[in-house]
MARMIVEX-992434 format. One record per residue: residue in one letter; z, y, x of N, C-alpha, C in turn. Coordinates in steps of 0.001 Angstrom, whole numbers, plus 500000, padded with zeros to 6 digits. Layout:
% MARMIVEX-992434
A/Z/Y/X/Z/Y/X/Z/Y/X
...
//
This chain:
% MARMIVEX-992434
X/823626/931450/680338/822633/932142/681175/821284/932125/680474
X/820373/933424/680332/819094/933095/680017/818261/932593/680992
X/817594/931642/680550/816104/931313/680945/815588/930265/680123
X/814065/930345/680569/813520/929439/679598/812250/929826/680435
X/810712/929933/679574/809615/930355/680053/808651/930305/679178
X/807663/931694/679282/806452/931971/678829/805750/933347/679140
X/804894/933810/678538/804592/935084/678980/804102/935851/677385
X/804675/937316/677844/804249/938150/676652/803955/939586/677640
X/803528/939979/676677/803292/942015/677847/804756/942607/677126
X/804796/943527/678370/805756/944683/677466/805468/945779/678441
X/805662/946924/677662/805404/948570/678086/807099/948903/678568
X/806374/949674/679768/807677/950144/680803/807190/952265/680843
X/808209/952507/680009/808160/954030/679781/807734/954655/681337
X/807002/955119/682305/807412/956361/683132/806963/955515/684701
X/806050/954016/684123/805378/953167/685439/804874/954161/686073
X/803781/954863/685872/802889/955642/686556/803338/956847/687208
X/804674/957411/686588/805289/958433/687980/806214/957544/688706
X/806682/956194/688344/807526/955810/689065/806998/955216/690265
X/804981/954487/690301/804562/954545/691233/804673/955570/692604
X/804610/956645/691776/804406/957723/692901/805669/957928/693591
X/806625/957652/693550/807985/957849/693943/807096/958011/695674
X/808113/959163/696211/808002/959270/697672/806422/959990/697966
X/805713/960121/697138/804013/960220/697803/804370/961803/698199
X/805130/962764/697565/804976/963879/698540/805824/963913/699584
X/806410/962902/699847/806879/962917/701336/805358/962871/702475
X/805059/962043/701723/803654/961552/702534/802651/962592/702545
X/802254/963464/701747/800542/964274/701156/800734/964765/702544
X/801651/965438/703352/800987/966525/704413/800658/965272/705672
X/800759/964083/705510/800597/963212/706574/798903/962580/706735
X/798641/962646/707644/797119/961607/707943/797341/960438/708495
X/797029/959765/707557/797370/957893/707912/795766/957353/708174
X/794733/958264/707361/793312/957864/707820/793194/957737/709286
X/792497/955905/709522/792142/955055/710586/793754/954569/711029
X/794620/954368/710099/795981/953481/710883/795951/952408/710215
X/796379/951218/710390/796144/949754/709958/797535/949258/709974
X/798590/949182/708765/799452/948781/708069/799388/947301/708643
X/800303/946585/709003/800444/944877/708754/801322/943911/708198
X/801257/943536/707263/802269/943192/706266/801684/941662/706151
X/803351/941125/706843/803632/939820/706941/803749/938950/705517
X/802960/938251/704310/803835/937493/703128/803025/936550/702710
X/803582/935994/701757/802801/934593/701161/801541/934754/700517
X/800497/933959/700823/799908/933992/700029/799621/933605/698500
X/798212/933414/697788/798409/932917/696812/798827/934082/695578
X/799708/933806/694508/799922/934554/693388/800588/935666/694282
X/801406/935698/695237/801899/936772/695057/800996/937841/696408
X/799892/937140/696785/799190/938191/697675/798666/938784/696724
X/797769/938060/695771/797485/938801/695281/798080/940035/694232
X/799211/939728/693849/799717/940915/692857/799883/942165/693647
X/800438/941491/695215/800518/942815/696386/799687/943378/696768
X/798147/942997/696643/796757/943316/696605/796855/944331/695367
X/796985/944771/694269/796482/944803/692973/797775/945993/693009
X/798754/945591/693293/799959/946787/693045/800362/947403/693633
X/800733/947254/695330/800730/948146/696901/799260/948210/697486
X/798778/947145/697988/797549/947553/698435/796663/948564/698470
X/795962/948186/697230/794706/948828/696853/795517/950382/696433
X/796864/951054/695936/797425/951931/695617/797251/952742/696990
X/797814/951779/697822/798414/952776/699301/797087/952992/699998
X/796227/952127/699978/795131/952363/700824/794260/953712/699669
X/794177/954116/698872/793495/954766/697705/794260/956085/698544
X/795791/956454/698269/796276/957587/698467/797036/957957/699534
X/796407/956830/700561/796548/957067/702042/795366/957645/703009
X/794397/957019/702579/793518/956567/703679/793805/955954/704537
X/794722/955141/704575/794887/954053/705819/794476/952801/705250
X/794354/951812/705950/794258/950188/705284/795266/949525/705875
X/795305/948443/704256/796276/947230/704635/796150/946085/705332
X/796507/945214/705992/796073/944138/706268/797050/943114/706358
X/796828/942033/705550/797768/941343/704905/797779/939913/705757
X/798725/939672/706438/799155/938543/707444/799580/937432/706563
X/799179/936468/706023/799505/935341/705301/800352/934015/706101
X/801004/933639/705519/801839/932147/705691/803429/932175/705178
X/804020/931111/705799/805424/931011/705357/806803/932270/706111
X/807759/931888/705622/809127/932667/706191/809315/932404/707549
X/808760/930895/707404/809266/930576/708950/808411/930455/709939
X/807195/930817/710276/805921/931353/710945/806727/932682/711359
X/806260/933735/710451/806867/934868/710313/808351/935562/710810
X/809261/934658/710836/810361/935019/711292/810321/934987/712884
X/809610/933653/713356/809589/933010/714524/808581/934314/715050
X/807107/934880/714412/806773/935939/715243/807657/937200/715544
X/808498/937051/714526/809390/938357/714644/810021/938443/715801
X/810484/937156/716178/811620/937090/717230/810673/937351/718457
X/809581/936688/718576/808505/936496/719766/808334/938016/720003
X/808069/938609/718849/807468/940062/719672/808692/941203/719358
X/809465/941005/719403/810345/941730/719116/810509/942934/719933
X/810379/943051/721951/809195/944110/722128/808187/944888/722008
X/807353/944140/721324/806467/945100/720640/805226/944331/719930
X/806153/944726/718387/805772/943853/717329/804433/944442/717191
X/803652/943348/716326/802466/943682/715400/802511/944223/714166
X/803654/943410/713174/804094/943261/711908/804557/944857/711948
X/804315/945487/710662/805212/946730/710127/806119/946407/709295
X/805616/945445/708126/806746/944933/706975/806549/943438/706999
X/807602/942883/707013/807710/941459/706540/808585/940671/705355
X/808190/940153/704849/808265/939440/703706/809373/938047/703852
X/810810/938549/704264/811443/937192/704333/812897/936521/703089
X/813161/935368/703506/814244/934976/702235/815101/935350/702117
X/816329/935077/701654/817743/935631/701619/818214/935065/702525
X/818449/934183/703166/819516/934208/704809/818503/933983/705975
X/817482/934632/705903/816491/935505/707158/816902/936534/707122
X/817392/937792/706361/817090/938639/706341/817949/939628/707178
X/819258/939212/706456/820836/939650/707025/820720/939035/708768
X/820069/938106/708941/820181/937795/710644/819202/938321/710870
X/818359/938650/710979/817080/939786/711445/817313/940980/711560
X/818271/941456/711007/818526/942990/711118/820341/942860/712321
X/820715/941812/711793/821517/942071/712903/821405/941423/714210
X/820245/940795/714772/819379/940812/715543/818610/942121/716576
X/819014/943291/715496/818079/944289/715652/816512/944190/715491
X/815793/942968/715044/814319/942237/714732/813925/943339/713778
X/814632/943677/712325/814186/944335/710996/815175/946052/711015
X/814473/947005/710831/815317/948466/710293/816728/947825/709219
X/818008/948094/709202/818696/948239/707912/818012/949117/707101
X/818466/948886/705514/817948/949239/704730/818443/950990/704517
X/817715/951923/704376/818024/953510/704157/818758/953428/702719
X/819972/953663/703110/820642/954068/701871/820103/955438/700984
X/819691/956489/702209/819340/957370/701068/817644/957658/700697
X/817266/956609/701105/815529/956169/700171/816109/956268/698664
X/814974/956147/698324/814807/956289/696885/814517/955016/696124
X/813862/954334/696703/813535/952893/696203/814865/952221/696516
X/815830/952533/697656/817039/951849/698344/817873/952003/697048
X/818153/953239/696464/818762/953771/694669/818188/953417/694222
X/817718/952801/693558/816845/952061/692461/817182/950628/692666
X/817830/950035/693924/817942/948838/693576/819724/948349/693086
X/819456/947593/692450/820944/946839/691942/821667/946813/693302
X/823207/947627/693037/824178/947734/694380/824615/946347/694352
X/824783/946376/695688/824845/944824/696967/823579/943562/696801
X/822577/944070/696670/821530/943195/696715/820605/943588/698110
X/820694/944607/698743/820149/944956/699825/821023/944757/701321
X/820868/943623/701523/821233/942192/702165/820556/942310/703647
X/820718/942838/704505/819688/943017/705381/818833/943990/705619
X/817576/943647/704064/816208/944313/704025/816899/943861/702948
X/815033/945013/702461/815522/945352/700564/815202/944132/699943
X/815854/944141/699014/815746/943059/697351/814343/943169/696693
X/813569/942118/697225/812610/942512/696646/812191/941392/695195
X/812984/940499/694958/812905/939736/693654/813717/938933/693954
X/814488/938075/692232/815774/937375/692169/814785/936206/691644
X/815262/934938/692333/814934/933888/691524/816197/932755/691805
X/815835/931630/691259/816518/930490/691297/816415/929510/691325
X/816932/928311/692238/816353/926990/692187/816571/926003/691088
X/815561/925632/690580/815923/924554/689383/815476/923342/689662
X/814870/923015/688365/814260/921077/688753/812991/921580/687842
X/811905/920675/688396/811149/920464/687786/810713/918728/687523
X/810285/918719/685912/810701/917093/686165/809716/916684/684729
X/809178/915374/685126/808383/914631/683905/809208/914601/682365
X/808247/915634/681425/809761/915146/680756/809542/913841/679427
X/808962/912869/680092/808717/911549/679438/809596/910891/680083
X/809969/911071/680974/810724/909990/682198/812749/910666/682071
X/812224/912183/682205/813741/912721/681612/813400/913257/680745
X/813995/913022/679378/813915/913754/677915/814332/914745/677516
X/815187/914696/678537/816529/916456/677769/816601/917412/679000
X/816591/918407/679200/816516/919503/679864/817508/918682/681419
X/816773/918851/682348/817372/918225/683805/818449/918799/684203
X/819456/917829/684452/820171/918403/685488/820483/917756/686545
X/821013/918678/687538/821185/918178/688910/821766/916911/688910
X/822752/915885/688338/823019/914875/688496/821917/914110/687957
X/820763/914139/687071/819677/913650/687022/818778/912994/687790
X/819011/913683/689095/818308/913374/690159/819031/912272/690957
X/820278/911584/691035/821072/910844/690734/821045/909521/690067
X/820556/909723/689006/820359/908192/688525/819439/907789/688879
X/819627/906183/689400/819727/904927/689458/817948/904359/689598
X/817869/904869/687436/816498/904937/687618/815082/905382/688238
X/815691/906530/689035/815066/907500/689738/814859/907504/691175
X/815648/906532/691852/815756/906474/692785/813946/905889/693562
X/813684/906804/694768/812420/906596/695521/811071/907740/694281
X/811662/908442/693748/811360/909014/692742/811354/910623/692787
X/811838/911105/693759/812299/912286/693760/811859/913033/695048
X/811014/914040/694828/810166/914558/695529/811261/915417/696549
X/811380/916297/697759/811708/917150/698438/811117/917878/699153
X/811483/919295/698825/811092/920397/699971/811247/920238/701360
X/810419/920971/702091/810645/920682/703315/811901/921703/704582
X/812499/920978/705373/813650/921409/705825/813025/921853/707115
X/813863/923415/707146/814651/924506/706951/813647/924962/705660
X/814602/925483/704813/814323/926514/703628/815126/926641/702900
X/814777/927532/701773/815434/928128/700773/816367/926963/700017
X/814776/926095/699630/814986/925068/698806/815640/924172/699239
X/815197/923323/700407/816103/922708/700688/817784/922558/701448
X/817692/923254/701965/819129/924373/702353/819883/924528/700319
X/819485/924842/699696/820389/925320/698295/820319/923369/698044
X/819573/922656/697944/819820/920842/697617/820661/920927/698489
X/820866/920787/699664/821846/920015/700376/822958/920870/699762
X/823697/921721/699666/823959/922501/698813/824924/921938/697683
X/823664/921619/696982/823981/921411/695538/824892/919507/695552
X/824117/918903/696577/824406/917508/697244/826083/917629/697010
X/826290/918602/698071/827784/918509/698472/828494/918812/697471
X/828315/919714/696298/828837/920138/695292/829560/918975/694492
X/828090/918191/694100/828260/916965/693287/829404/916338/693982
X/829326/915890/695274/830427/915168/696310/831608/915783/695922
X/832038/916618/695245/833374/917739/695109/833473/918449/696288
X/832354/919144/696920/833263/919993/698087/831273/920928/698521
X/831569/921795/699820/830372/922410/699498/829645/922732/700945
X/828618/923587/701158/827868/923410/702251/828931/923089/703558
X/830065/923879/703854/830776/923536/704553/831075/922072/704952
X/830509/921110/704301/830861/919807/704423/829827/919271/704606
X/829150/919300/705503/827357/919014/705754/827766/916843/705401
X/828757/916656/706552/828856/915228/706392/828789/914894/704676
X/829521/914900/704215/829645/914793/702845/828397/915003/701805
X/827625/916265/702209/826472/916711/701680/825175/915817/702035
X/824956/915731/703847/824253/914535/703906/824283/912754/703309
X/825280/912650/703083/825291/911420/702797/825099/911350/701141
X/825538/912470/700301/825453/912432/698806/823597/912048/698951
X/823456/913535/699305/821812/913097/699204/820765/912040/699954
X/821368/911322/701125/820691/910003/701342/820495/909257/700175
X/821173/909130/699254/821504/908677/698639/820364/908693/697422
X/819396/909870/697806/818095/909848/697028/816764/908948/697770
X/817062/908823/698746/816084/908220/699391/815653/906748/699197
X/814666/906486/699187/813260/906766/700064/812801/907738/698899
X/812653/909021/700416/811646/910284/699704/810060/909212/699598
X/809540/909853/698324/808010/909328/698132/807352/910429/698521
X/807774/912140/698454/807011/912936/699219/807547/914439/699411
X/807353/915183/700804/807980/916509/701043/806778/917217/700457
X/807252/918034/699741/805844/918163/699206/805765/920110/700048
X/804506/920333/700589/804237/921613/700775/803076/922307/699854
X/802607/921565/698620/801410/922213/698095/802151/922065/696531
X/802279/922853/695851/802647/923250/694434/801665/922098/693560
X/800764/922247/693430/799413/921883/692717/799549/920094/693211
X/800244/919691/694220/800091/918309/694217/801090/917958/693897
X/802100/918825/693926/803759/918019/693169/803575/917905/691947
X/803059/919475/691222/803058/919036/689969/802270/918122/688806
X/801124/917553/689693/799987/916699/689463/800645/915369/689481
X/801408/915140/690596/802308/913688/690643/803714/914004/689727
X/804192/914811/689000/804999/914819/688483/804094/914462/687230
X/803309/915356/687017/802771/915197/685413/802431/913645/685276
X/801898/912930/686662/801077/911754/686437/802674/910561/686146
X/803708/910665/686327/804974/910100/686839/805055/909159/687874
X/804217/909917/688772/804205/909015/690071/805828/909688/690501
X/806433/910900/690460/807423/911523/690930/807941/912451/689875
X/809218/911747/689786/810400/911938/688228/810419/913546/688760
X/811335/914306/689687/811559/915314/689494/811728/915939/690793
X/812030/917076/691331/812183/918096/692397/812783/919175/692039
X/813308/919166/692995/814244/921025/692950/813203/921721/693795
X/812908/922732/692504/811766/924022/692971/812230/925580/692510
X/811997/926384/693163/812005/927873/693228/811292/928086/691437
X/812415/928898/690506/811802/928466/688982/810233/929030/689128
X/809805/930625/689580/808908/931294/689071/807699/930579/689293
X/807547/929710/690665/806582/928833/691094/806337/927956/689811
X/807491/927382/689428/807120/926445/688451/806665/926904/686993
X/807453/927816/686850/806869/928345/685455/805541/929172/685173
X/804711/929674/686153/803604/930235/686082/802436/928999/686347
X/802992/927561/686759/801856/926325/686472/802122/925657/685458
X/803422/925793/684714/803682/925016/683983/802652/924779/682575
X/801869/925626/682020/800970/924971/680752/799538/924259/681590
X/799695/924518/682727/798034/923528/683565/798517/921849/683621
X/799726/922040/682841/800567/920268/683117/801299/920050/681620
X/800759/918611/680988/800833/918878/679808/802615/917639/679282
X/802925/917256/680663/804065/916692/680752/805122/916720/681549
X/805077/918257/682093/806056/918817/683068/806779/920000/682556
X/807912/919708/682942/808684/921278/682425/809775/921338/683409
X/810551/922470/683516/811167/923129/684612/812783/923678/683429
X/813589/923286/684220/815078/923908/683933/815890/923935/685039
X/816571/925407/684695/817355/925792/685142/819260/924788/685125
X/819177/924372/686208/820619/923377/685753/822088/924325/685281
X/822939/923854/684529/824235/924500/684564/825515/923813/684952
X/825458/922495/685705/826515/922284/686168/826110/921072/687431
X/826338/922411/688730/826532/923250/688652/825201/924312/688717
X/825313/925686/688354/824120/926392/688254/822853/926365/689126
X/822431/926749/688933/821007/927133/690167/821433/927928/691111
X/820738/927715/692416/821160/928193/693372/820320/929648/693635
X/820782/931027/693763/820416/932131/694331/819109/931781/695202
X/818170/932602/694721/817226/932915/695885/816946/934223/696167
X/816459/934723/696579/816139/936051/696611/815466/936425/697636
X/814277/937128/697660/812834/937660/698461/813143/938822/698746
X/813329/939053/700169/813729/940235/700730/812274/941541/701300
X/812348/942112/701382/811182/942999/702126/811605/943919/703103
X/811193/944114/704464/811658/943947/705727/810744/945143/706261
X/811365/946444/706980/810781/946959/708142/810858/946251/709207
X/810431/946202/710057/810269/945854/711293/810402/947093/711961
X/811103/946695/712922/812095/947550/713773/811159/948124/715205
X/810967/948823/715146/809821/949673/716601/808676/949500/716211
X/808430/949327/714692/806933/948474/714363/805847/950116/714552
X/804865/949558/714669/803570/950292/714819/803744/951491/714102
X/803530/951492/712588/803623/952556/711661/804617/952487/710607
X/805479/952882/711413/806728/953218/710232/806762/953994/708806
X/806277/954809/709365/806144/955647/707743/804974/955182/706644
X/804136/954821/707274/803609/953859/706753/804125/952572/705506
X/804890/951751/706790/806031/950998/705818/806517/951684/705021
X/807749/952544/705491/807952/952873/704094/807570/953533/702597
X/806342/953910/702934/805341/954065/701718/805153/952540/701080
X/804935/951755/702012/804398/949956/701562/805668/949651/700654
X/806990/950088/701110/808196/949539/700698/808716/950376/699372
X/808340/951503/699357/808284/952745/697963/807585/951763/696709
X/806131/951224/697113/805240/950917/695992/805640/949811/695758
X/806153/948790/696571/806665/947147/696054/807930/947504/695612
X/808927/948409/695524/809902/948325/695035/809319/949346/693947
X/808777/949893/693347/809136/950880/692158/808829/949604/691110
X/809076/950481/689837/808835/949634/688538/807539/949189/687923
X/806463/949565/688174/805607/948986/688317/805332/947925/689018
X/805098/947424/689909/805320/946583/690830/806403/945047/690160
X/807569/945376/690491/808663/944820/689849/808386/944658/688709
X/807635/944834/687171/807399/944262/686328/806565/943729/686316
X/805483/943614/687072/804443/942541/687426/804947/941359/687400
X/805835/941320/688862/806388/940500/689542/807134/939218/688536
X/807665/940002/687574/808259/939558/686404/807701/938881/684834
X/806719/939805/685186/805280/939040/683832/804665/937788/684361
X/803952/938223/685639/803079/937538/686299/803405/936516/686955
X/804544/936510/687638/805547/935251/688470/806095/934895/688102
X/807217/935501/687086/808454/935340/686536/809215/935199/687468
X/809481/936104/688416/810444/936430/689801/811188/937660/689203
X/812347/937478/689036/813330/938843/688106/813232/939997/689494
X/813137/941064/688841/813054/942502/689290/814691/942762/689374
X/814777/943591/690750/815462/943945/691454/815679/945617/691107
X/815101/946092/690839/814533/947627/690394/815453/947510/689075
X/816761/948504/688840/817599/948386/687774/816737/949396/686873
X/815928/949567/687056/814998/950618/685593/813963/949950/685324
X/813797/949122/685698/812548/947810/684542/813543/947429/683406
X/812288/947597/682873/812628/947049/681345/812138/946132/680806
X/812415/945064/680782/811432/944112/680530/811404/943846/679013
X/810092/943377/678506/810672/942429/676599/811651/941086/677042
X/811831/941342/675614/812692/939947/675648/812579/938820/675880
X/811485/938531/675868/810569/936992/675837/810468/936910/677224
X/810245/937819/678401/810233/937569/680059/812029/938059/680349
X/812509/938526/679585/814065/938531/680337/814563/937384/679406
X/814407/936642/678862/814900/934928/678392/814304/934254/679785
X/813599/935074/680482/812803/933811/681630/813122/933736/682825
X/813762/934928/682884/813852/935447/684492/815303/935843/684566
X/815841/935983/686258/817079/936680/686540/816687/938031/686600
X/817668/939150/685490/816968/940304/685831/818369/941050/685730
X/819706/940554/685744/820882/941351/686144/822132/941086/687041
X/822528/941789/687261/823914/941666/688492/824584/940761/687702
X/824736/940720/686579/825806/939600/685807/825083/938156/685823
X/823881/937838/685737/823236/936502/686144/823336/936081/687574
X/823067/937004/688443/822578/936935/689815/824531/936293/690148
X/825771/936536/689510/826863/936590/689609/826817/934834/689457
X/826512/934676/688512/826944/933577/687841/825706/932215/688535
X/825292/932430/689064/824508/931286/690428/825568/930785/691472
X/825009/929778/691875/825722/929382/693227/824795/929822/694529
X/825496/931055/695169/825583/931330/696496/826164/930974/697478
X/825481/930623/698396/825639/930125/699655/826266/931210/700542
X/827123/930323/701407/827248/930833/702902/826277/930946/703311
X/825278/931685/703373/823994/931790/704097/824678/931751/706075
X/825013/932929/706380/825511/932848/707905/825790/931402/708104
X/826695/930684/707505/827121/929440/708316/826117/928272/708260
X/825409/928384/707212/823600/927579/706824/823068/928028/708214
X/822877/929433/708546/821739/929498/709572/822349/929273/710852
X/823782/928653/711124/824117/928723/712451/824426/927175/712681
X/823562/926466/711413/824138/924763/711697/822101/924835/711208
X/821228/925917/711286/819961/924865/711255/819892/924168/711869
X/819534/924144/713102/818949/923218/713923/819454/922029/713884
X/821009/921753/714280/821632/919988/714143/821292/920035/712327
X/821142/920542/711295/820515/919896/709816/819408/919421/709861
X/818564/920094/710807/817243/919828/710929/816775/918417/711243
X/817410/918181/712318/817265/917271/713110/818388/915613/712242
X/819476/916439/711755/820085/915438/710403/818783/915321/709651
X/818136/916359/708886/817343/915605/707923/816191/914862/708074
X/815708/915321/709363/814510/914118/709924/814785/912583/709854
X/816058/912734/710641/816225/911611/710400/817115/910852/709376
X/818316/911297/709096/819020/910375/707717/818194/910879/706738
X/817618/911249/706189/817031/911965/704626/815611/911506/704604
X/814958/911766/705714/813221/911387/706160/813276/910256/706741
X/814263/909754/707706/813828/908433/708456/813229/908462/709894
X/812814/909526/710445/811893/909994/711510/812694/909879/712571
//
């Protein structure tokens, strides 16, 4: 599998009409004085959505954006709350939010015959559209581990009270428990088995919710290593002069993937899907890929070689990850939840 990490530029033939994809659907429309609301994270990737949909759509709309910041799970939870009559137009959720939100009726299914919907890699539009591939790896001191991490790493002996964790329900931690059960020989289906592999890391020294303080206590070796979302890690990785990030291969990294979401009766639909035209064309998607190192979903990016060594950027990588039962993950949150408070946290 490739990956690795750094950054170089590369030129994408035909960005600037591929922005425009869809705008003459739009020219005979007046969106001047309508107010777009788009649910997503902040941080690196508001801003690239600032810089690449934003400021685009508001320029050759006349409407404005207004960008609702926080996590998946804020966001999901408003979804459900107003699901009468939402605020949100587009929302920004993970790979097993997405597929239950739409069959919820919460999010639009995705328009097969959009144009951005063709443009994306077939069976990645999961719900809502594919809006970037990533993967969970480790990030880890590498004075403390010397050779590229792997998941049984986190495992030894020496490490133990050492090993940082995400916080539960998520991506991240949902793909560890995961990966837990794997090691055990058997897989999410076996939560017993999975919980107890990973007690087995405990005492957590910290859940960490701020990027910038994990990797500060990793660099310092107050905390050997963590399973993190790669692109997060690889766009801090030279601000830390004794941290590095790998992708594991046995067994692989776990699938992530960032979905992008109509909202279903939302305010301004057409709207959205102009919002959802400009984050999916190739522009956009090679940002995403320079700038984050979050692999593009958009099968006509082209990336250089030096950011596709870094990133997931094909159906044959995205193959070769470990995917989850997502459905049967989201229909045992709550008793995991309440497992990891207490056997994993102690609470």
């Amino acid at each position: 599998m490739k990956i690795a990490k750094l950054l170089k530029s590369l030129v994408i033939v035909g960005a600037a009409s591929a922005a425009l994809v869809g705008q003459s659907a739009f020219a005979d429309q007046d969106f001047k004085g309508k107010t777009l609301v788009v649910g997503v994270w902040g941080g690196d990737i508001e801003k690239l959505i600032r810089d690449h949909v934003v400021g685009p759509l508001e320029q050759e709309t006349g409407a404005k954006v207004e960008l609702l910041l926080g996590g998946t799970g804020d966001r999901f939870a408003k979804l459900y709350a107003e699901k009468d009559n939402p605020t949100m137009d587009v929302a920004f959720l993970n790979i097993f939010q997405a597929p239950q939100a739409e069959k919820d009726g919460i999010v639009v299914a995705p328009d097969e015959n959009a144009s951005f919907y063709k443009d994306i890699w077939p069976g990645m539009n999961q719900g809502c559209y594919a809006m970037s591939l990533n993967g969970l790896g480790i990030v880890y001191n590498k004075d403390m581990i010397k050779k590229p991490a792997e998941w049984s790493d986190l495992w030894d002996p020496q490490f133990k009270g050492k090993i940082a964790l995400p916080p539960f329900p998520g991506a991240e931690a949902n793909g560890l428990l995961a990966i837990a059960a794997r090691l055990a020989g058997t897989d999410e289906h076996d939560p017993d088995a999975a919980f107890a592999k990973l007690k087995e890391l405990t005492p957590v020294p910290l859940t960490y919710g701020n990027l910038d303080e994990l990797l500060s206590l990793v660099d310092s070796g107050e905390i050997a290593a963590a399973p993190i979302i790669g692109g997060y890690a690889m766009a801090s990785l030279p601000n830390y002069d004794n941290v590095a990030f790998h992708f594991p291969t046995d067994p692989g990294p776990v699938l992530v993937r960032d979905m992008l979401c109509i909202v279903a009766n939302s305010p301004q639909p057409e709207l959205a899907k102009r919002f959802a035209a400009l984050a999916l064309n190739v522009d956009t998607q090679t940002a995403y890929a320079n700038k984050l190192f979050f692999g593009p979903t958009n099968k006509n990016v082209k990336l250089s070689p030096e950011i596709s060594e870094k990133v997931i950027d094909t159906p044959e990588e995205v193959n070769s990850l470990v995917q989850l039962d997502w459905p049967y993950v989201m229909s045992h949150s709550s008793d995991w939840t309440d497992r990891w408070n207490k056997e994993i946290l102690g609470n």
